[in-house]
C-alpha positions as CSV (number, residue, x, y, z in Angstrom):
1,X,-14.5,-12.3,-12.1
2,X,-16.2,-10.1,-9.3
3,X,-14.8,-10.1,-6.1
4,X,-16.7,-8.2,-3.4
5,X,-14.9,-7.4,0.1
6,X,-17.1,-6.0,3.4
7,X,-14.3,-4.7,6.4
8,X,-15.3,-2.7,9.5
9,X,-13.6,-0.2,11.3
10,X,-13.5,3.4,13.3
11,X,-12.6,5.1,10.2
12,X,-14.7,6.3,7.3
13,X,-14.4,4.3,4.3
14,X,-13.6,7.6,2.1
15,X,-10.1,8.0,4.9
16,X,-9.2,4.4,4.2
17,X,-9.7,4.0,0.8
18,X,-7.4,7.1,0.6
19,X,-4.8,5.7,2.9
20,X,-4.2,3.2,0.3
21,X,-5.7,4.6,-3.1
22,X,-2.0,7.0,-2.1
23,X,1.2,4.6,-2.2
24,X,3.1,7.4,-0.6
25,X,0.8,7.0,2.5
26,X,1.0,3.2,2.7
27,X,4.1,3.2,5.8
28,X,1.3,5.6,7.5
29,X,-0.9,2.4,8.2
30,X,2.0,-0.6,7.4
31,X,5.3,0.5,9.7
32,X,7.3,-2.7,8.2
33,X,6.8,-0.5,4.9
34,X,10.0,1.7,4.6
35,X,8.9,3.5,1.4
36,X,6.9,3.0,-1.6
37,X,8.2,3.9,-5.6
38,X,5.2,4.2,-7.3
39,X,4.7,5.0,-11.1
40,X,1.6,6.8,-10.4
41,X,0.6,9.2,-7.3
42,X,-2.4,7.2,-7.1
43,X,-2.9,3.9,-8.0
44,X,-4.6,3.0,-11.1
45,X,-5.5,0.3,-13.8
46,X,-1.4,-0.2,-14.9
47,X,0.6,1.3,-12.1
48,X,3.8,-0.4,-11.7
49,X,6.4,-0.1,-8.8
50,X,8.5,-1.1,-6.0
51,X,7.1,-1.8,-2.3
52,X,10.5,-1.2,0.3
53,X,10.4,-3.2,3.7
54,X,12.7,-3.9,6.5
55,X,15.7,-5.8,5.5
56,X,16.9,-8.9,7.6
57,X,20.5,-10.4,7.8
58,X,20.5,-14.0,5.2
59,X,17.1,-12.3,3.5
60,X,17.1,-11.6,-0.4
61,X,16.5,-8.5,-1.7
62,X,13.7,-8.8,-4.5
């Protein structure tokens, strides 16, 4: 399967795709993103880990 995707913006694609090639950057761009555990610095074919958001009173951890 190919999936192609075409986005516009004011930043260079090269920024962007770092912004989120780098979980540890992720709450830069995505405040409701408290932290990120990532397996890998950068993400890759088989990274694996945890995404941390804002928790809500009656909401389920997951």
């Amino acid at each position: 399967m190919r999936l192609t995707l075409h986005a516009r913006g004011p930043q260079p694609a090269d920024e962007v795709w770092e912004r989120y090639a780098v979980p540890a950057r992720w709450p830069e761009w995505a405040p409701y993103i408290v932290g990120v555990d990532c397996s890998d610095p950068r993400i890759r074919a088989g990274s694996t880990g945890h995404v941390r958001g804002p928790w809500a009173p009656g909401s389920r951890s997951r």
